[in-house]
mmJSON file of the N, C-alpha and C atoms, coordinates in Angstrom:
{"data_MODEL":{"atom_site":{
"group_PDB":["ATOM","ATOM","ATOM","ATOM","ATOM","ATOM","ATOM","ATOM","ATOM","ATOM","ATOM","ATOM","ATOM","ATOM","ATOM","ATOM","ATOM","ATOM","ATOM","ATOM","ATOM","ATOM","ATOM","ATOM","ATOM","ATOM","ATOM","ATOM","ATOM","ATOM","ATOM","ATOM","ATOM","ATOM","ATOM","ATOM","ATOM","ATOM","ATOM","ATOM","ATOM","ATOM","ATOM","ATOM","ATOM","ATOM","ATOM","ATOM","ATOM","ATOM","ATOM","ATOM","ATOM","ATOM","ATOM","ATOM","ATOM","ATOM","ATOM","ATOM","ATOM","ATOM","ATOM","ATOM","ATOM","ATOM","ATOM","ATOM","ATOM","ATOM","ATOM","ATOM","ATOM","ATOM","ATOM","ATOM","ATOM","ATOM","ATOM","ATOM","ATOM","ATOM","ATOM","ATOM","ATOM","ATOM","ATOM","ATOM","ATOM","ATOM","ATOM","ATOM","ATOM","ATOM","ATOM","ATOM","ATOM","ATOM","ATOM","ATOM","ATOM","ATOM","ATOM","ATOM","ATOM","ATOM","ATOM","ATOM","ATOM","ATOM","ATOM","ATOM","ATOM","ATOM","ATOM","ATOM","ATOM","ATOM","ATOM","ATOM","ATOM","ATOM","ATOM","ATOM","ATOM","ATOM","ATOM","ATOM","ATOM","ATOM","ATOM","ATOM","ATOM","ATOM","ATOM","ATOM","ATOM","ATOM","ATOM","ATOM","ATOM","ATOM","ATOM","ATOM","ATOM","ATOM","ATOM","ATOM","ATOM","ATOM","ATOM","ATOM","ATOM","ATOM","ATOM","ATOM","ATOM","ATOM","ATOM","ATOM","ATOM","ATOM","ATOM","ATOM","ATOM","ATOM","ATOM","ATOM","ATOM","ATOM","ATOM","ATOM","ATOM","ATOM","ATOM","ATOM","ATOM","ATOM","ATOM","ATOM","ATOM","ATOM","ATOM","ATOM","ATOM","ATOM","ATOM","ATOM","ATOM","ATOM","ATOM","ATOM","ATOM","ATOM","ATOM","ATOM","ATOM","ATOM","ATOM","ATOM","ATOM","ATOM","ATOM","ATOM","ATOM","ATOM","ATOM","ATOM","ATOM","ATOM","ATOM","ATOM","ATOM"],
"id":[1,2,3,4,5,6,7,8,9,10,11,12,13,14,15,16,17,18,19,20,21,22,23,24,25,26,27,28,29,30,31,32,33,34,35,36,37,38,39,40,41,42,43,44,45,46,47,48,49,50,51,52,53,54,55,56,57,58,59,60,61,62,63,64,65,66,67,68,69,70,71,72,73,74,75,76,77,78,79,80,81,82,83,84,85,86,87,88,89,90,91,92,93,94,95,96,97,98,99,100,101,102,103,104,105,106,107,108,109,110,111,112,113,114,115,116,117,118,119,120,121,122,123,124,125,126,127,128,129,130,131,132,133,134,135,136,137,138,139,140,141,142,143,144,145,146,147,148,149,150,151,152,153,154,155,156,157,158,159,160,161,162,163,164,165,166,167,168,169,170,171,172,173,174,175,176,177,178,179,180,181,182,183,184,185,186,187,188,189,190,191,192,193,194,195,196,197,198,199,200,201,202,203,204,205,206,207,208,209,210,211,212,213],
"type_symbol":["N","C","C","N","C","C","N","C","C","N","C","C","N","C","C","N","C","C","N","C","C","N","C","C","N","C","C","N","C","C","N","C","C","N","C","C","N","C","C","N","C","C","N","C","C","N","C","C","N","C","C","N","C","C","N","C","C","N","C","C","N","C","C","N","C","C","N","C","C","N","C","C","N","C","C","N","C","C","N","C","C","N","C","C","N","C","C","N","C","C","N","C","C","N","C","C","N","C","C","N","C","C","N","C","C","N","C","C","N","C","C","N","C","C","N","C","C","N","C","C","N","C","C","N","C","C","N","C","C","N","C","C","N","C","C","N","C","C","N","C","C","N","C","C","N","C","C","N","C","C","N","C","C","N","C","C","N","C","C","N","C","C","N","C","C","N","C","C","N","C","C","N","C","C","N","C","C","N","C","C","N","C","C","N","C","C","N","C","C","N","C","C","N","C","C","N","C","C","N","C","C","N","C","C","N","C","C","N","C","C","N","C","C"],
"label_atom_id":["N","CA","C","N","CA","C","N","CA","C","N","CA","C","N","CA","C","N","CA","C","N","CA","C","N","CA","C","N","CA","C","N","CA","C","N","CA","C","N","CA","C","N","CA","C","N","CA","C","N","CA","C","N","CA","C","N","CA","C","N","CA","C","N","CA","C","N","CA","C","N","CA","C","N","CA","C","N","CA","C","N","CA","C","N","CA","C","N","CA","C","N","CA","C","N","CA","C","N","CA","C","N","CA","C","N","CA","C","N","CA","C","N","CA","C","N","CA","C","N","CA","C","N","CA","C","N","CA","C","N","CA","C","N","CA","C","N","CA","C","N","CA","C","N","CA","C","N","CA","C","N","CA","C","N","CA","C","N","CA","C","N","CA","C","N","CA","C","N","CA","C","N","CA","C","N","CA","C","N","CA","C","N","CA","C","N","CA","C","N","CA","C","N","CA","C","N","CA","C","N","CA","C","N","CA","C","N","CA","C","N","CA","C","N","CA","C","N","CA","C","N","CA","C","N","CA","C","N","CA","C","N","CA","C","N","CA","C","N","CA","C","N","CA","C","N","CA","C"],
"label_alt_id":[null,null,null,null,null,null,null,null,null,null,null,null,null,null,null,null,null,null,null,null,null,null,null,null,null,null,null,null,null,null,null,null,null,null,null,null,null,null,null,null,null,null,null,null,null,null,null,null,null,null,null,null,null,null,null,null,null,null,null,null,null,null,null,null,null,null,null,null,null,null,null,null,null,null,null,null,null,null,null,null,null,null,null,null,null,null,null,null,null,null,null,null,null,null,null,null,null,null,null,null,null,null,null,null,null,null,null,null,null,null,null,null,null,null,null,null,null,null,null,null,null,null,null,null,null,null,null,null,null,null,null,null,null,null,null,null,null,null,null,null,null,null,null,null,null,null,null,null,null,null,null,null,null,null,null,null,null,null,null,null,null,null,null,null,null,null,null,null,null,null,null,null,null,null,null,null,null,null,null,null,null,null,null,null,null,null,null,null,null,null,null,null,null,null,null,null,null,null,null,null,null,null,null,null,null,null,null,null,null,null,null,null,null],
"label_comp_id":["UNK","UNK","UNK","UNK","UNK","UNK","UNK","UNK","UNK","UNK","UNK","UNK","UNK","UNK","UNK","UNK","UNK","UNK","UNK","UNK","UNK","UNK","UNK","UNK","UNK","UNK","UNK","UNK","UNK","UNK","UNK","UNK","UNK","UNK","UNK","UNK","UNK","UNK","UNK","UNK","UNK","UNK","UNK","UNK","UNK","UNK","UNK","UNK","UNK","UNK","UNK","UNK","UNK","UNK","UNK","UNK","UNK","UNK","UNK","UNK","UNK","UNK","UNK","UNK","UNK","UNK","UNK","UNK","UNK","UNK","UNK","UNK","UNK","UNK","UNK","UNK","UNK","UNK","UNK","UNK","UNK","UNK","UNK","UNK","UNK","UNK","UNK","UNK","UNK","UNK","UNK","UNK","UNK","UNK","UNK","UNK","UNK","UNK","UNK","UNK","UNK","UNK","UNK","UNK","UNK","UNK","UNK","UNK","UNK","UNK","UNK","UNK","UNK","UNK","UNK","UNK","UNK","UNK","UNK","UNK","UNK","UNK","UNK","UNK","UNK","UNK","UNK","UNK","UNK","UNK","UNK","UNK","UNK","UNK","UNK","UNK","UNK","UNK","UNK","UNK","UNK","UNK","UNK","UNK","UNK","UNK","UNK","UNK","UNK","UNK","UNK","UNK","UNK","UNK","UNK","UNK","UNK","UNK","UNK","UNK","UNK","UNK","UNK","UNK","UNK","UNK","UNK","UNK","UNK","UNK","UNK","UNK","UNK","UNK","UNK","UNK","UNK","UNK","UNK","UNK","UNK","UNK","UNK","UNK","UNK","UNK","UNK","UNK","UNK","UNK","UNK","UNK","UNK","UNK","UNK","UNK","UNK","UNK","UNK","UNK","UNK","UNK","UNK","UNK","UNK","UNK","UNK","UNK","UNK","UNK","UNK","UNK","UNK"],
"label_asym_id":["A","A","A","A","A","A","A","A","A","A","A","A","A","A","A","A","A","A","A","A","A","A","A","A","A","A","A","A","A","A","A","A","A","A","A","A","A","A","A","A","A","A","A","A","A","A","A","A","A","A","A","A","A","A","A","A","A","A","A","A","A","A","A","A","A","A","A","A","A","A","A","A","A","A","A","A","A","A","A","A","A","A","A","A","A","A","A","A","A","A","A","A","A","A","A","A","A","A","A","A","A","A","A","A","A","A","A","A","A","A","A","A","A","A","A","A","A","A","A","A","A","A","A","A","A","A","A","A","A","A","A","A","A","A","A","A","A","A","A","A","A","A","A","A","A","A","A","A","A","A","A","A","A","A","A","A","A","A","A","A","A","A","A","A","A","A","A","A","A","A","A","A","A","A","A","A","A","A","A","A","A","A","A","A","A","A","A","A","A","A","A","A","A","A","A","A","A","A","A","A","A","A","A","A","A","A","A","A","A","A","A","A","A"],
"label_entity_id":["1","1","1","1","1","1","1","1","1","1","1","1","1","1","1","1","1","1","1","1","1","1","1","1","1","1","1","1","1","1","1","1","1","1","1","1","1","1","1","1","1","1","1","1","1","1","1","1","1","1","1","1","1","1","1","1","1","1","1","1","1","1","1","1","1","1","1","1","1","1","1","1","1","1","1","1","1","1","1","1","1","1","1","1","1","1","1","1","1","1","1","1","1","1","1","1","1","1","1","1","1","1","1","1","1","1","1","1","1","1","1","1","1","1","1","1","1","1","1","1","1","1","1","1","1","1","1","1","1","1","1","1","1","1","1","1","1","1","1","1","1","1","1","1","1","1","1","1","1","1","1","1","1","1","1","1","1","1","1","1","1","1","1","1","1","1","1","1","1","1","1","1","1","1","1","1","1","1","1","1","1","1","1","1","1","1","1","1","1","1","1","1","1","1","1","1","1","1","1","1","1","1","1","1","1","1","1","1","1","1","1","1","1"],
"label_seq_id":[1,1,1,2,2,2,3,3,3,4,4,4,5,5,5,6,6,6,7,7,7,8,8,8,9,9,9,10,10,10,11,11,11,12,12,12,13,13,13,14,14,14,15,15,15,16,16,16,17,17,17,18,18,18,19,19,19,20,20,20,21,21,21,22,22,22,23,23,23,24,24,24,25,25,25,26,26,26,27,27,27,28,28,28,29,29,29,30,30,30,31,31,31,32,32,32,33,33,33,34,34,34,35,35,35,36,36,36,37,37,37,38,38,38,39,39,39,40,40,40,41,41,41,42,42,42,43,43,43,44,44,44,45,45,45,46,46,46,47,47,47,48,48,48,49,49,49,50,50,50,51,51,51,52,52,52,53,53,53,54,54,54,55,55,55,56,56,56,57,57,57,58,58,58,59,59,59,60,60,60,61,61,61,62,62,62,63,63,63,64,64,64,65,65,65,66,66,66,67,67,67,68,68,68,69,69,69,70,70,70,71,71,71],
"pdbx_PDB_ins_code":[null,null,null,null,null,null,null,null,null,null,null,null,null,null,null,null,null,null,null,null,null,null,null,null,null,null,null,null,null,null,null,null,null,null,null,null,null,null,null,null,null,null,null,null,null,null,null,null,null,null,null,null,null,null,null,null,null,null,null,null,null,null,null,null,null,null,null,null,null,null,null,null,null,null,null,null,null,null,null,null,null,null,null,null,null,null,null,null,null,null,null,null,null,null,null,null,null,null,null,null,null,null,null,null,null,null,null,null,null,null,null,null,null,null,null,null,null,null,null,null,null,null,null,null,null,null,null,null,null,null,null,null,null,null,null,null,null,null,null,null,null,null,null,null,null,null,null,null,null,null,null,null,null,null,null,null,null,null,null,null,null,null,null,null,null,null,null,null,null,null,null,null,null,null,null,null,null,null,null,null,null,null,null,null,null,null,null,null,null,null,null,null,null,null,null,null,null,null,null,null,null,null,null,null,null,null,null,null,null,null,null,null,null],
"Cartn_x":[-8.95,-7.847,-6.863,-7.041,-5.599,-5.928,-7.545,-8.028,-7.577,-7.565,-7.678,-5.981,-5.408,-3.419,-3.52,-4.314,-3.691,-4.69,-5.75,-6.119,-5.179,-4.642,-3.688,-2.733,-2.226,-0.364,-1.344,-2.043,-2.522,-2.72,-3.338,-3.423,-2.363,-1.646,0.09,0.8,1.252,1.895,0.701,-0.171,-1.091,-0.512,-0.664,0.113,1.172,2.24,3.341,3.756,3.246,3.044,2.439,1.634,0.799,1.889,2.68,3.584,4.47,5.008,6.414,5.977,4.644,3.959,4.107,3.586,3.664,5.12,5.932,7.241,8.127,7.712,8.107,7.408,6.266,5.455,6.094,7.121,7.409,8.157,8.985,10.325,9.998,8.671,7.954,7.871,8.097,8.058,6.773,6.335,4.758,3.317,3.515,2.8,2.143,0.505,0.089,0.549,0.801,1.327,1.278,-0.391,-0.313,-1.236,-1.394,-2.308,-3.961,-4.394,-6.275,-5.961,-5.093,-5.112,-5.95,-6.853,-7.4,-6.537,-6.241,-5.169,-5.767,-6.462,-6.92,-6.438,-6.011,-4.87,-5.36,-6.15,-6.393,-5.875,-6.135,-5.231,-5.251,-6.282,-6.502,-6.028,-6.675,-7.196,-6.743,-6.639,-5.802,-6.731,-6.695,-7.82,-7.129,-6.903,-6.202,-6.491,-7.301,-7.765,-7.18,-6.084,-5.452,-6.513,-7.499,-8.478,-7.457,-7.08,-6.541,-5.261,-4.313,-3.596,-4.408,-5.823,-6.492,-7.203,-7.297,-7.67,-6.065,-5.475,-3.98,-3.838,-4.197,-3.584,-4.857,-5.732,-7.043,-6.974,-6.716,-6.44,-4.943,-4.32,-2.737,-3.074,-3.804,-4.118,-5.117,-5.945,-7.094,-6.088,-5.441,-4.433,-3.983,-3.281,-2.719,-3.204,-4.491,-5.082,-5.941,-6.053,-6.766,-5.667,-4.085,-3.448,-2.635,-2.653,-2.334,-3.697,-4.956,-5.921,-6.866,-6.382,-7.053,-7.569,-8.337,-8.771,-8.026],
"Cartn_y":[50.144,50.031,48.913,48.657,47.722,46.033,46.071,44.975,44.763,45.707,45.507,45.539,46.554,45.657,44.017,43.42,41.933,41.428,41.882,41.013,41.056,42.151,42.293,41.552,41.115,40.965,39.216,38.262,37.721,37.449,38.208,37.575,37.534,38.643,38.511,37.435,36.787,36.046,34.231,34.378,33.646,33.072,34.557,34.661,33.896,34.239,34.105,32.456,31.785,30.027,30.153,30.052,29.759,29.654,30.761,30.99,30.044,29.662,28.809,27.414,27.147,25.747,25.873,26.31,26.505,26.77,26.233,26.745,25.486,24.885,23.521,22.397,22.25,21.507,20.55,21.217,20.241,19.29,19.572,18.503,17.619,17.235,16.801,15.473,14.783,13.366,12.896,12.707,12.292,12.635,14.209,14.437,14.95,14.408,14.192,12.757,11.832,10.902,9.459,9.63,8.661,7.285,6.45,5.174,5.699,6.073,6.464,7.699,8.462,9.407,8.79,10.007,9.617,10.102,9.398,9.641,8.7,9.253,8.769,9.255,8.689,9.027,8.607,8.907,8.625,9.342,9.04,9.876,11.538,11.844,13.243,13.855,13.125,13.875,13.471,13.772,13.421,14.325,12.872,13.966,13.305,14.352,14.016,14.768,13.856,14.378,13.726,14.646,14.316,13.792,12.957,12.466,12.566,11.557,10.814,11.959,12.42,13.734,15.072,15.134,16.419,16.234,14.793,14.059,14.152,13.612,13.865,15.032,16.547,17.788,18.342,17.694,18.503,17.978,16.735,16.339,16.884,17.114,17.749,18.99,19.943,20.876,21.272,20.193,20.448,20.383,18.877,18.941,20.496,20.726,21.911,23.116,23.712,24.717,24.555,23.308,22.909,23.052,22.71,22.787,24.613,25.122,26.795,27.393,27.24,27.568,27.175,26.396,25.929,26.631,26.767,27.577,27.263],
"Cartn_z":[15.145,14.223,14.567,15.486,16.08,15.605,15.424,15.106,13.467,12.864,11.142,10.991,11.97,11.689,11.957,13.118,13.071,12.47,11.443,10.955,9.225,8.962,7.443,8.023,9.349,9.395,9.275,9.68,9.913,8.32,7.451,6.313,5.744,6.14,5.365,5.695,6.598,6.854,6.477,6.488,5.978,4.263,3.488,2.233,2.089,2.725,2.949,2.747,3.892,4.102,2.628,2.411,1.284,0.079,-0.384,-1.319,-0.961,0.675,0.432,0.551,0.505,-0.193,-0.967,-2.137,-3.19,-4.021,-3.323,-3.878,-3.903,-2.429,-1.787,-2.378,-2.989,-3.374,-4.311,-5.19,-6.294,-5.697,-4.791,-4.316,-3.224,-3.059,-2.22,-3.137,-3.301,-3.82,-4.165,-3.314,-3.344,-3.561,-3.384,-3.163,-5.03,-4.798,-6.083,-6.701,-6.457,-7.164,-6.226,-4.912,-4.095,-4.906,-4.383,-4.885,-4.555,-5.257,-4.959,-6.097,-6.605,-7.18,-8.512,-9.174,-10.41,-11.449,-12.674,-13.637,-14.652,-15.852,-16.867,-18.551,-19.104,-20.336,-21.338,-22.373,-23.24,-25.177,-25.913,-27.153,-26.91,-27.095,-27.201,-25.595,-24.456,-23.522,-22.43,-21.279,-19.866,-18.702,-18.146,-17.059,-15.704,-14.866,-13.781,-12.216,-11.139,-9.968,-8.783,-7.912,-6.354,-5.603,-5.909,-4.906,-3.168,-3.321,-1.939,-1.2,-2.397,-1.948,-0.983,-1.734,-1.122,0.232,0.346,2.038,2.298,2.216,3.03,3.519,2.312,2.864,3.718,3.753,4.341,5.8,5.74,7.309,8.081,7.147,7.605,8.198,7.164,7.621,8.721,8.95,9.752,11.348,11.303,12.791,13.153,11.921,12.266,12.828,11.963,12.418,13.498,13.92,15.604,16.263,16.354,17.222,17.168,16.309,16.638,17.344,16.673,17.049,18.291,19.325,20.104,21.263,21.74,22.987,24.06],
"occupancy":[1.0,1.0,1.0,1.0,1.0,1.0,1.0,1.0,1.0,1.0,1.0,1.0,1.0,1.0,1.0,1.0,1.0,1.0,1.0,1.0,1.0,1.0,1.0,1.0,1.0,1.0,1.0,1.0,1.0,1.0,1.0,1.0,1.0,1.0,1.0,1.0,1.0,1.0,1.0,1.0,1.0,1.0,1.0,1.0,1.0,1.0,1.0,1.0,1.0,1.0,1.0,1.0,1.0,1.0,1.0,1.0,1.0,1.0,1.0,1.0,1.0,1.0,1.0,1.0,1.0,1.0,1.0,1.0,1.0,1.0,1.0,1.0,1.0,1.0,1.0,1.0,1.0,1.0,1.0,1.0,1.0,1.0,1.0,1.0,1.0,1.0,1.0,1.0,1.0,1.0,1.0,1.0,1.0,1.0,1.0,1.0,1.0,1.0,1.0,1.0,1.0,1.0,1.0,1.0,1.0,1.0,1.0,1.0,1.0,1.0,1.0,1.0,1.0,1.0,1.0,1.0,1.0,1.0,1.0,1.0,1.0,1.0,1.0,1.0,1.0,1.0,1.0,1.0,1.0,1.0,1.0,1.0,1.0,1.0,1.0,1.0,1.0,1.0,1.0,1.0,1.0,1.0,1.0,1.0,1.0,1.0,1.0,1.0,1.0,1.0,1.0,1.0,1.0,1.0,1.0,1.0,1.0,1.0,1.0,1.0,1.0,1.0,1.0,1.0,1.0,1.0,1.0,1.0,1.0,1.0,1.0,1.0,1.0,1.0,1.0,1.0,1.0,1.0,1.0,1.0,1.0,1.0,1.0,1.0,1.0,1.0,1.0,1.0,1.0,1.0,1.0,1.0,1.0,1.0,1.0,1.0,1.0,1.0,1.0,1.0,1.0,1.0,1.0,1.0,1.0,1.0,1.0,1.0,1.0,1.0,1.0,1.0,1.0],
"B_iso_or_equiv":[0.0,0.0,0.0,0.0,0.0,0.0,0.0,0.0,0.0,0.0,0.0,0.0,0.0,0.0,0.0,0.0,0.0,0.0,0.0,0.0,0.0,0.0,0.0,0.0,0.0,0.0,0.0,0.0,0.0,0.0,0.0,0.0,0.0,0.0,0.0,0.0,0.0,0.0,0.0,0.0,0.0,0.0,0.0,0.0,0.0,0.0,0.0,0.0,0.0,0.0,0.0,0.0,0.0,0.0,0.0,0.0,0.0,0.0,0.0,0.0,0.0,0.0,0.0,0.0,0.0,0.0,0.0,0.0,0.0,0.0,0.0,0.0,0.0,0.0,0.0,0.0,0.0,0.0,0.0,0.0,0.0,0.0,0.0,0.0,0.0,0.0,0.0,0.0,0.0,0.0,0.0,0.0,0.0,0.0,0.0,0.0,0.0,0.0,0.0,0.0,0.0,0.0,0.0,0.0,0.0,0.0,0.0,0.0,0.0,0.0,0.0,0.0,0.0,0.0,0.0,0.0,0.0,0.0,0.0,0.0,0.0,0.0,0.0,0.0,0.0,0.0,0.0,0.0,0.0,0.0,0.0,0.0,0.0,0.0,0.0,0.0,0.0,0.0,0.0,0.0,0.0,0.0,0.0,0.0,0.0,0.0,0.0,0.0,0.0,0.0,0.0,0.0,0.0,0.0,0.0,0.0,0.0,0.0,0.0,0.0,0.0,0.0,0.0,0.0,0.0,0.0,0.0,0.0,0.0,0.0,0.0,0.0,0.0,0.0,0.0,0.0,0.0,0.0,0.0,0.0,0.0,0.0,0.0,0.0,0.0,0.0,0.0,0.0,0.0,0.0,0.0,0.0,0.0,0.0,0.0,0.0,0.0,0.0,0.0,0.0,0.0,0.0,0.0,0.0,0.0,0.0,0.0,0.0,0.0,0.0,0.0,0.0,0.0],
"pdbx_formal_charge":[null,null,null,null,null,null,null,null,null,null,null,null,null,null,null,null,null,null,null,null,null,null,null,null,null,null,null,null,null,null,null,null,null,null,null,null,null,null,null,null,null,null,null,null,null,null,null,null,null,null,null,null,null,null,null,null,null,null,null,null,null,null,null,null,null,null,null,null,null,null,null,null,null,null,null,null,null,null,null,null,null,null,null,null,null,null,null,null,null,null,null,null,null,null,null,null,null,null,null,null,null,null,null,null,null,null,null,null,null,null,null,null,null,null,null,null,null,null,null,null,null,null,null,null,null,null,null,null,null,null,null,null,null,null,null,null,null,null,null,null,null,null,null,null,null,null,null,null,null,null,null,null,null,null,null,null,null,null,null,null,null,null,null,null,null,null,null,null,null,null,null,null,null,null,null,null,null,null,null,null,null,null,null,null,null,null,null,null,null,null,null,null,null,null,null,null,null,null,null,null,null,null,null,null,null,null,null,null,null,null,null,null,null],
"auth_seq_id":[1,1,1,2,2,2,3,3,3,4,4,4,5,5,5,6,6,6,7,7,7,8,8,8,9,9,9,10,10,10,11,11,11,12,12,12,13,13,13,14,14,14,15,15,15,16,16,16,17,17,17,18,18,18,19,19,19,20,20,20,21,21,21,22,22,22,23,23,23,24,24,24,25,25,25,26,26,26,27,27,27,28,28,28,29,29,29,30,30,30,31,31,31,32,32,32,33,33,33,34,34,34,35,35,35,36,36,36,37,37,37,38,38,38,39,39,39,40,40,40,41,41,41,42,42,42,43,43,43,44,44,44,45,45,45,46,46,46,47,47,47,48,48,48,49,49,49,50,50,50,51,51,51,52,52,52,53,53,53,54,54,54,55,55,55,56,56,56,57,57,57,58,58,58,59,59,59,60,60,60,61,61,61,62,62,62,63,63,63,64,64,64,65,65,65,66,66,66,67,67,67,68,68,68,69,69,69,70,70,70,71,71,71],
"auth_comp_id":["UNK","UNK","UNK","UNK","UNK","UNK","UNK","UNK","UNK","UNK","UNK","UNK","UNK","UNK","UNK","UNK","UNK","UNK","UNK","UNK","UNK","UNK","UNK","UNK","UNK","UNK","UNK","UNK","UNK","UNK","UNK","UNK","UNK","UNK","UNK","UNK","UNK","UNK","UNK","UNK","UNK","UNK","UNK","UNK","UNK","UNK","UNK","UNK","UNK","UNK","UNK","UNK","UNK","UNK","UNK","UNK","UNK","UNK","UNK","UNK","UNK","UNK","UNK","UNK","UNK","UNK","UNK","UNK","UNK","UNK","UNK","UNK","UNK","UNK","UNK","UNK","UNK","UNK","UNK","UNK","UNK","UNK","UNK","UNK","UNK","UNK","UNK","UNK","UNK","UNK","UNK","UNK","UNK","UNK","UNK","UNK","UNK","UNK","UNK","UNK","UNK","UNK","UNK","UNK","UNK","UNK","UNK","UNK","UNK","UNK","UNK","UNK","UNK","UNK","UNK","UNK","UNK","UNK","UNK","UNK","UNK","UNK","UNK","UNK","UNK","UNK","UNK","UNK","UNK","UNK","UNK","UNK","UNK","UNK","UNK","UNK","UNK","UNK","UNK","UNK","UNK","UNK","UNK","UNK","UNK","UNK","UNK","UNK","UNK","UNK","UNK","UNK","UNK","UNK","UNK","UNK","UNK","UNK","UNK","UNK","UNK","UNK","UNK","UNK","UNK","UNK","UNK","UNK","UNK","UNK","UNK","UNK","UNK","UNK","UNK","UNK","UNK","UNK","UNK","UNK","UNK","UNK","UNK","UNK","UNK","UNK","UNK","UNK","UNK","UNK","UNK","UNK","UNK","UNK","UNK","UNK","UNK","UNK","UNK","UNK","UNK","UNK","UNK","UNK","UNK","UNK","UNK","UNK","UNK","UNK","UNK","UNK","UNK"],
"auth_asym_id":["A","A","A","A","A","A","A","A","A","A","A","A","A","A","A","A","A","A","A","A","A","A","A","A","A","A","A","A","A","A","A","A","A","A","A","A","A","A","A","A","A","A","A","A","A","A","A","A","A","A","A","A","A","A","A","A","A","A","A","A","A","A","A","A","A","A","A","A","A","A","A","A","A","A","A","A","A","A","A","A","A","A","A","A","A","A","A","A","A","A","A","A","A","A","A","A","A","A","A","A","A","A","A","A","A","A","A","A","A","A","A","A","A","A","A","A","A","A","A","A","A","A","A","A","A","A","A","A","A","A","A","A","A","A","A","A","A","A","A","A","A","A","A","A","A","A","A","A","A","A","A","A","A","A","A","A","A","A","A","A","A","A","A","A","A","A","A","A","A","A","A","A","A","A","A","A","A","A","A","A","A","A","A","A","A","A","A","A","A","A","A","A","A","A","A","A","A","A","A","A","A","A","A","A","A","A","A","A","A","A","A","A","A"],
"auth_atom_id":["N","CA","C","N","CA","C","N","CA","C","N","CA","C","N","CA","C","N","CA","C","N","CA","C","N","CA","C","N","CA","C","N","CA","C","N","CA","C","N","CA","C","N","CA","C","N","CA","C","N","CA","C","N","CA","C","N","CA","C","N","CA","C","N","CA","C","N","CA","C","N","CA","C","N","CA","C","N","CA","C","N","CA","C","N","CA","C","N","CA","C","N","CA","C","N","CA","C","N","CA","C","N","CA","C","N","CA","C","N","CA","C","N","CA","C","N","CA","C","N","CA","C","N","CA","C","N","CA","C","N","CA","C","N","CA","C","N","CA","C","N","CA","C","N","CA","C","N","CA","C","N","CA","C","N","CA","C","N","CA","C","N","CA","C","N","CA","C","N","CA","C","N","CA","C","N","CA","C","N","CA","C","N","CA","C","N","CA","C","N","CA","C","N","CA","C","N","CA","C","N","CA","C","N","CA","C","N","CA","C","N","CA","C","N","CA","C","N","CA","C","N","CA","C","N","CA","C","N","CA","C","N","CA","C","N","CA","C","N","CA","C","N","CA","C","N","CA","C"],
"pdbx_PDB_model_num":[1,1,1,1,1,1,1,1,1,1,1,1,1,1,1,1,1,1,1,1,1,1,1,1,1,1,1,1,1,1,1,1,1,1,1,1,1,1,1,1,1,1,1,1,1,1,1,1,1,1,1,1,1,1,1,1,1,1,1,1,1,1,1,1,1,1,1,1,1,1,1,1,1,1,1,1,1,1,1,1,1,1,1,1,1,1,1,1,1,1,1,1,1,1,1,1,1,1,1,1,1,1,1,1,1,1,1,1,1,1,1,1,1,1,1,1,1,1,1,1,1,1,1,1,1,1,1,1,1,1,1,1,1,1,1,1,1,1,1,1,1,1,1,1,1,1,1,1,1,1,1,1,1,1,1,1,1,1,1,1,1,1,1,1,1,1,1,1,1,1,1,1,1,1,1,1,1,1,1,1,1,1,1,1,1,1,1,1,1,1,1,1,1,1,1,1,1,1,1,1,1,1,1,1,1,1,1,1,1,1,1,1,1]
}}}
């Protein structure tokens, strides 16, 4: 049992970050709006992919969870 409390407080607080990204995200200047981003506008239709943003946050995040997580 002691295993399945830190694995819920572990996802809870997991949650948690997750939500105050998601909260923080807009006032972040840049983010979504770097040079490599795909952004195509045409009459009808708009098609729009964070290419280069989702390498930014994937490597942000990767540092990160190697440096909490490290052996």
């Amino acid at each position: 049992m002691p295993d399945l409390g830190r694995t819920l407080v572990i996802l809870g607080a997991g949650i948690v970050l997750v939500g105050l990204v998601l909260m923080l995200a807009p006032h972040v200047p840049w983010l979504g709006r770097l040079p490599g981003d795909v952004f195509v506008q045409r009459q009808r239709f708009t098609f729009y992919f964070p290419l280069v943003t989702c390498l930014v946050v994937s490597v942000v995040l990767t540092l990160l969870v190697n440096l909490f997580f490290r052996n």
